[in-house]
C-alpha positions as CSV (number, residue, x, y, z in Angstrom):
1,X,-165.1,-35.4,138.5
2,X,-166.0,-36.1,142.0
3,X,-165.1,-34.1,144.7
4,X,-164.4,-34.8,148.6
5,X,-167.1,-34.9,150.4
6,X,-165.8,-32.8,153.6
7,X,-163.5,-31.1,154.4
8,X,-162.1,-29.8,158.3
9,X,-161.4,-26.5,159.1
10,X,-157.7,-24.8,159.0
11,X,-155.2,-25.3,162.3
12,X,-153.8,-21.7,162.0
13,X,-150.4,-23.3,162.4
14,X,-150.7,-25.6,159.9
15,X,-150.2,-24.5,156.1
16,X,-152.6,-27.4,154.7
17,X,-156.1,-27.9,155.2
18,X,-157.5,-31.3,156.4
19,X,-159.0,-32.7,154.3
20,X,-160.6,-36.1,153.3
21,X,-159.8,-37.6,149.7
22,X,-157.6,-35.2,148.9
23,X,-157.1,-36.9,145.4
24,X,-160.4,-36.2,144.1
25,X,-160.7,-32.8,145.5
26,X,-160.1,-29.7,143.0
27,X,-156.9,-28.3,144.7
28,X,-155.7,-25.2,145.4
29,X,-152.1,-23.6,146.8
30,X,-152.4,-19.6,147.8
31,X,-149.2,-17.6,148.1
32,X,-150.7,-16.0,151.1
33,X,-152.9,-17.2,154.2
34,X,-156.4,-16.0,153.6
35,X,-158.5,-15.2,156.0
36,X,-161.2,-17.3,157.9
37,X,-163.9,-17.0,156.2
38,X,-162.5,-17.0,152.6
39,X,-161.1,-20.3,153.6
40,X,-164.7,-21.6,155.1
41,X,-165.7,-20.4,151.3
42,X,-163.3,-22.3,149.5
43,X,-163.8,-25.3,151.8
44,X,-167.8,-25.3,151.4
45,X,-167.0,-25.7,147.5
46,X,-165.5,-28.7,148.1
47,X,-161.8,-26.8,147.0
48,X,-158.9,-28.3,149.1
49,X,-156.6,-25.4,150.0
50,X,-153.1,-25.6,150.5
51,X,-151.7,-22.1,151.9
52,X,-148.4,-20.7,152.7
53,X,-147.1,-17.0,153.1
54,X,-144.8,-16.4,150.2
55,X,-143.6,-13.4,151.7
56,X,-143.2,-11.5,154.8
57,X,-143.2,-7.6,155.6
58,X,-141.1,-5.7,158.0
59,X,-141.2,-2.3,158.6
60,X,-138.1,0.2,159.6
61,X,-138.5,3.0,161.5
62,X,-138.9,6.2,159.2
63,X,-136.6,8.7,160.0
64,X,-138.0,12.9,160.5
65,X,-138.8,13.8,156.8
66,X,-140.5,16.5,155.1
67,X,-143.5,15.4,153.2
68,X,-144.6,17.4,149.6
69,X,-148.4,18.4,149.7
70,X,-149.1,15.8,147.3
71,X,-148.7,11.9,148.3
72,X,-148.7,8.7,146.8
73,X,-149.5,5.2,148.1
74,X,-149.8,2.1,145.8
75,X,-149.9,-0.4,148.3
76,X,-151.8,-0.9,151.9
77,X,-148.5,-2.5,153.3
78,X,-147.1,1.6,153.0
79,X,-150.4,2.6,154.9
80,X,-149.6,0.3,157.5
81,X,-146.5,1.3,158.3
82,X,-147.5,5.1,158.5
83,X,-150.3,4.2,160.7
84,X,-148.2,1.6,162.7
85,X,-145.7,4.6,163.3
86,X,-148.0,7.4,164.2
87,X,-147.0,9.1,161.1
88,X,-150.3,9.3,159.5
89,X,-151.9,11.7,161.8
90,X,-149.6,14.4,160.6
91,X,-150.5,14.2,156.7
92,X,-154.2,15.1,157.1
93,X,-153.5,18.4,155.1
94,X,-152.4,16.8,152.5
95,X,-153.8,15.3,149.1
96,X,-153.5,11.9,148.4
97,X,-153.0,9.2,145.5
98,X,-153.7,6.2,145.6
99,X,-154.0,2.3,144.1
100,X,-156.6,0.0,145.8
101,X,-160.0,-0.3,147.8
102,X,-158.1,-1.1,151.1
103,X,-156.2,2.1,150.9
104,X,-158.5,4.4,150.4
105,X,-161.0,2.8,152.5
106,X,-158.8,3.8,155.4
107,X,-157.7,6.9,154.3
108,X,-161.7,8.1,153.5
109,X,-162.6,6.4,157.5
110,X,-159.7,9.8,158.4
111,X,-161.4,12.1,156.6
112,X,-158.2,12.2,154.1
113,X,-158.8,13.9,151.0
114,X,-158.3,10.9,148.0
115,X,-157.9,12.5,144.5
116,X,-157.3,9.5,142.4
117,X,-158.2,5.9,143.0
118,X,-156.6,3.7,140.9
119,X,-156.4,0.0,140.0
120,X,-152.6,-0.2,139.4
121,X,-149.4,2.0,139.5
122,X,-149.3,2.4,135.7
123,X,-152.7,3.7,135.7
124,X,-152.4,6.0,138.4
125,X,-149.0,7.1,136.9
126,X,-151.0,7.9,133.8
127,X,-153.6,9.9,135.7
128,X,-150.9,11.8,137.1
129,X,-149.2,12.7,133.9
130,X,-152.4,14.0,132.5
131,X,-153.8,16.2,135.0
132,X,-151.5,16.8,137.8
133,X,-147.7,17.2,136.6
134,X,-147.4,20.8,138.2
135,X,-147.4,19.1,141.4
136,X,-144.8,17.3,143.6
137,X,-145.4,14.2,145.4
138,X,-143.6,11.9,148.3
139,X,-144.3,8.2,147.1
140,X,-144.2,5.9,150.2
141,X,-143.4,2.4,149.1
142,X,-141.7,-0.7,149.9
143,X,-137.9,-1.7,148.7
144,X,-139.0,-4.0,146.1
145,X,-141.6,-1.7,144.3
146,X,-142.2,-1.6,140.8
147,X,-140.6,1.1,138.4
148,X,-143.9,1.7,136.2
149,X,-144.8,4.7,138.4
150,X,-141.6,6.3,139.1
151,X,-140.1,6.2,135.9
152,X,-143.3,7.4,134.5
153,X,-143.1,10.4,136.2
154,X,-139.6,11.7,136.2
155,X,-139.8,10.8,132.4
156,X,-141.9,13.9,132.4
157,X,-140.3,15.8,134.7
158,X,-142.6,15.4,137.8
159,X,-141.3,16.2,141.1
160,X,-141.5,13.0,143.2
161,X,-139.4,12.2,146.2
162,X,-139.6,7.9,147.8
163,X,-139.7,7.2,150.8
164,X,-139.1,3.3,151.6
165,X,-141.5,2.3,154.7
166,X,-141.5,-1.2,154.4
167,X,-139.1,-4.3,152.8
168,X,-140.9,-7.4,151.1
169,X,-138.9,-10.6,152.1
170,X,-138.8,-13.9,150.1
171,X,-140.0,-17.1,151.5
172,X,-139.2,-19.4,148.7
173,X,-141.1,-23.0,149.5
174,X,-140.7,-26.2,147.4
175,X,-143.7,-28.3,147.0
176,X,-144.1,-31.5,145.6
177,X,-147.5,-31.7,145.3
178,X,-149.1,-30.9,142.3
179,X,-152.1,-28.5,142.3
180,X,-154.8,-27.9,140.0
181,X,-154.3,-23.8,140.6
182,X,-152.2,-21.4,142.0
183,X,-153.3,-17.8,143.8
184,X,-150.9,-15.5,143.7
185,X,-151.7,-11.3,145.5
186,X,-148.6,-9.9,144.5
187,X,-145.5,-9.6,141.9
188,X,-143.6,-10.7,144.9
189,X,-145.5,-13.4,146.1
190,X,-145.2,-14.9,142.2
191,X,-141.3,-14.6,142.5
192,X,-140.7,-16.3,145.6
193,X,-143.1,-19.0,144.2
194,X,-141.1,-19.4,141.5
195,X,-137.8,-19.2,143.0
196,X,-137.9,-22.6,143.8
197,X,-141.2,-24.2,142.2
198,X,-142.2,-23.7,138.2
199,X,-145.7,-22.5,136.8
200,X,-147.0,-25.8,133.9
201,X,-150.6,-26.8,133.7
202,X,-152.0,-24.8,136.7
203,X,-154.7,-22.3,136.4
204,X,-153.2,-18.9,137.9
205,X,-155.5,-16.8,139.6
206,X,-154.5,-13.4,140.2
207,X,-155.4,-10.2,142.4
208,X,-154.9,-7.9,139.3
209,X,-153.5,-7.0,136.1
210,X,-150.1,-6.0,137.4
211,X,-149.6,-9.5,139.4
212,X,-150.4,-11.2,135.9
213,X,-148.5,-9.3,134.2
214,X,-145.5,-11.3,136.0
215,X,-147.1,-14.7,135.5
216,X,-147.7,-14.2,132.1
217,X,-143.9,-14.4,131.6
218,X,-144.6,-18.1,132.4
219,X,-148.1,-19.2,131.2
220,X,-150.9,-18.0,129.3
221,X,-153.3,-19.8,131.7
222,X,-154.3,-17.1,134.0
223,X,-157.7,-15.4,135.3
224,X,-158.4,-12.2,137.1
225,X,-161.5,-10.9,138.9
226,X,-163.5,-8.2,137.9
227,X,-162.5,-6.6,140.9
228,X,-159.2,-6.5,142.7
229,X,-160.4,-7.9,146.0
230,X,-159.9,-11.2,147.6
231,X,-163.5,-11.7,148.1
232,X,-163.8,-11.4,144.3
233,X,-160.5,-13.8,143.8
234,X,-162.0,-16.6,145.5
235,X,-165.3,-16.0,144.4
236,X,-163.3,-16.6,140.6
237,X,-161.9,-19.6,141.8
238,X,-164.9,-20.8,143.2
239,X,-166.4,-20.4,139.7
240,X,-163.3,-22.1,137.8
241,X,-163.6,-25.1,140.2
242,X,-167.5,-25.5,139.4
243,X,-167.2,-25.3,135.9
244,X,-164.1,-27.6,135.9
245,X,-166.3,-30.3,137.5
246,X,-168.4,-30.7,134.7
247,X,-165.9,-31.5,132.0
C-alpha cells in the first residue's frame, strides 16, 4: 500500500493535519490533541492524523476540607487541580496512592512519599485491600470516575472519603470520514466518541487496559502498549501502520 509522500505540519487551530494524498495515507483520528512532537512522529511515518479533543476539564474551586493521612489519586487531571489551587503544598505529610507515571512523577519532583504505583484503579484497589485496609484514605477524583476502586473498598469496609476536584465534559463530534484507527486515552474520551460516531473495522489503540475495557464492548480489534504512556501509544501505532503496509 502506498503511502503519502509528505505531509505538513499541524496549525494548532486546525483539528486535521495537511496532508498530501490523503487517500493513500494510513489514517489516524485521536480523541485528544497530542503534543508536538508525537505528531512530528506520526507524521514522519507517513500516518495522516486527524485530532480532536473529545473532552474537556474544568475544575471547581475545592471548598476547606480535612484530608485523612492516607490519599488517593488515579488520575493526573486530580493532581492538577490540587496544584492549580495551591492545595498540594499542604499534603506533604501525608502518604500517597497512586495510578500512573505522570502522577507520581510529580508527586516524587515534591519529595511526596508514593506507597503504591499502579497501572489502573482496580489494581491499586486490590493493593489496597491486601495490605493497607486499617487505613483511611481521601480519594480526589473527577465527577465521572469509575466505581472499580470505590466500591472495592467500602465492600471491605475501608474508610475512604471523595473529594470531586475536577468534571469531565463531553464533546461529542460526528465525522464522516472513515479512518483506518482510532486512539482513544480515556473511558471518557471513548464515550463521547461514540455518542455520535460507531466503532466497525477500525483498529483501536488504547492508553491502557481500563480504556479497552470500554471499547471492548464494541470491537475485539484493539491494541495496547506495553506501557501506559503516549510515547509508547504512538510508538504502537507507528508499528501497526508499518506492518499494515506490507499486506
Amino acid at each position: 500500500m502506498q503511502r503519502a509522500k509528505s505531509i505538513s505540519p499541524l496549525n494548532p487551530d486546525m483539528e486535521t493535519l495537511s496532508r498530501q494524498h490523503q487517500d493513500t495515507a494510513f489514517t489516524l483520528l485521536s480523541t485528544k490533541r497530542l503534543p508536538a512532537t508525537h505528531l512530528e512522529k506520526l507524521c514522519d511515518a507517513h500516518i495522516a492524523v486527524t485530532q480532536y479533543d473529545a473532552i474537556g476539564i474544568t475544575m471547581p474551586p475545592i471548598p476547606p476540607i480535612e484530608v485523612k493521612n492516607s490519599v488517593i489519586l488515579t488520575s493526573k487531571n486530580a493532581y492538577r487541580s490540587l496544584s492549580g489551587q495551591g492545595l498540594i503544598e499542604r499534603l506533604q505529610d501525608k502518604t500517597w496512592f497512586v495510578v500512573g507515571k505522570t502522577t507520581v512523577n510529580a508527586l516524587t519532583d515534591r519529595n511526596f512519599k508514593v506507597e503504591i504505583v499502579a497501572e489502573n484503579a482496580r489494581e491499586l484497589g486490590e493493593r489496597i485491600v491486601e495490605s493497607y485496609r486499617h487505613r483511611s484514605f481521601t480519594y480526589f477524583a473527577g465527577n465521572r470516575r469509575r466505581d472499580e476502586l470505590p466500591s472495592l473498598l467500602r465492600s471491605h469496609h475501608i474508610d475512604l472519603e471523595e473529594i470531586v476536584v475536577y468534571h469531565t465534559l463531553l464533546r461529542p463530534k460526528r465525522f464522516a470520514e472513515c479512518f483506518n484507527a482510532l486512539l482513544f486515552l480515556s473511558p471518557s474520551g471513548v464515550e463521547s466518541y461514540l455518542t455520535l460516531n460507531t466503532i466497525s473495522q477500525e483498529m483501536c489503540f488504547c492508553i491502557g487496559s481500563t480504556t479497552a475495557e470500554v471499547v471492548r464492548y464494541h470491537t475485539d480489534r484493539i491494541l495496547i502498549p506495553t506501557s501506559p504512556t503516549l510515547e509508547a501509544l504512538v510508538d504502537k501505532v507507528i508499528e501497526f501502520a508499518k506492518e499494515d503496509d506490507k499486506k
